[in-house]
Each structure stands twice: as structure tokens, then as C-alpha cells.
N, C-alpha and C positions, 0 to 999 in steps of 0.2 A: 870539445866534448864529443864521444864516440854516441851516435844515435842509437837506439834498439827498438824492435818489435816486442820485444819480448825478453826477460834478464832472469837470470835463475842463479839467486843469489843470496849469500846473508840479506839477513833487515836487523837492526838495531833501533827498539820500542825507546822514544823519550817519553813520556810521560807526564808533560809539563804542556799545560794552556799556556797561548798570550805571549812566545818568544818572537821580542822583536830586534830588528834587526841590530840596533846598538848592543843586542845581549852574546846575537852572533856575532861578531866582531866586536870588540869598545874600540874607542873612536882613538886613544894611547896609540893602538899597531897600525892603522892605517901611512901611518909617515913610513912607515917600512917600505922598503921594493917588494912588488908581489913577485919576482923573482926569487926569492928567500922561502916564498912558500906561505899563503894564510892558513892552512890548514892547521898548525900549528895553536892558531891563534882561536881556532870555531868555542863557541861557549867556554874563552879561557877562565873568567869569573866563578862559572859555575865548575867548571873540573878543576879547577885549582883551589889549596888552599892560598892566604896569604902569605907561606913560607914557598910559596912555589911549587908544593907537593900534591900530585895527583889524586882526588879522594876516588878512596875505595867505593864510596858507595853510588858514585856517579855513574850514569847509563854508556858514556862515551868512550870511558875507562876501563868497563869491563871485558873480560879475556874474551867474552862471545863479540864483542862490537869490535876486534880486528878483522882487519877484510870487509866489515859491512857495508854495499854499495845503497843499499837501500834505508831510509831513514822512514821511519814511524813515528808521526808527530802527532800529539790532541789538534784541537780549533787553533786558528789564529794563528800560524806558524811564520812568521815572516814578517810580521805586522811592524808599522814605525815607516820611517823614512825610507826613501829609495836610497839603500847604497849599496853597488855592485862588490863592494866587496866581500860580503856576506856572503852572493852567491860564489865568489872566487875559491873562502872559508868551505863551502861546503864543498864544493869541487876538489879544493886540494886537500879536504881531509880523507876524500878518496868516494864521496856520496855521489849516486849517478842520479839516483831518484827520491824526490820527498815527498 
């Protein structure tokens, strides 16, 4: 991860309390190689429907949240068990800061 003083950059607002880390990742994609990329995988449950199709009305999915390095989250963002892959999820969905 590249440090900064200071980033002048998109932010994309989630708008949801209480995301824990099984939500950023479910525990299904972890067998994968993080080489393939988890970014793919950041809150698949909630931007996806169960036909695999991206819902519109999701905050992650929106035309404004490409390029967003910066993430705006309510309370409790991160909450649940330590698993690094979450933070891998958010790194390689392209997120510098939460």
C-alpha cells in the first residue's frame, strides 16, 4: 500500500452500520489465491443479486464509486473477527482509506 499525507480523491458514502468483516468477504472466496484479486469479492452479497447480477441501487456499483480511493462508512465498520482478507478486499477494490 502506497502511504500519503494527504489524497485528493473520489470518496464513495456506504450508508450501512455494523459491516462486519464476514460481510466484506464471506468466508465461500477465501480458498481462492489472493493473487486472482479479492477485490472482486468486497461486500459480494450485498452488490450482488443471487443471479450474479450487480444491483443498481448499491453504493459500490454506482457510476460515481469508480476510482473511489476513499470509503465513507457509518459506526462499526470492520466489526466481527480478524480476517486480513477483508482488508486485502478493500485494497484491491482499489480503497486507500476508510
Amino acid at each position: 500500500m502506497r502511504p500519503f499525507d494527504i489524497i485528493t480523491t473520489t470518496a464513495c458514502a456506504l450508508p450501512l452500520a455494523s459491516i462486519d468483516t464476514d460481510q466484506l468477504i464471506p468466508a465461500r472466496f477465501m480458498k481462492r489465491s489472493r493473487a486472482d484479486g479479492y477485490g472482486q469479492y468486497l461486500l459480494h452479497d450485498m452488490r450482488f443479486d443471487e443471479a450474479g447480477q450487480a444491483r443498481a441501487d448499491f453504493p459500490l456499483n454506482a457510476a460515481s464509486a469508480v476510482g473511489a480511493e476513499v470509503l465513507v462508512t457509518r459506526r462499526n465498520f470492520g466489526a466481527g473477527s480478524s480476517r486480513e482478507a477483508a482488508v486485502y478486499a478493500l485494497v484491491d477494490f482499489g480503497f486507500r482509506c476508510v
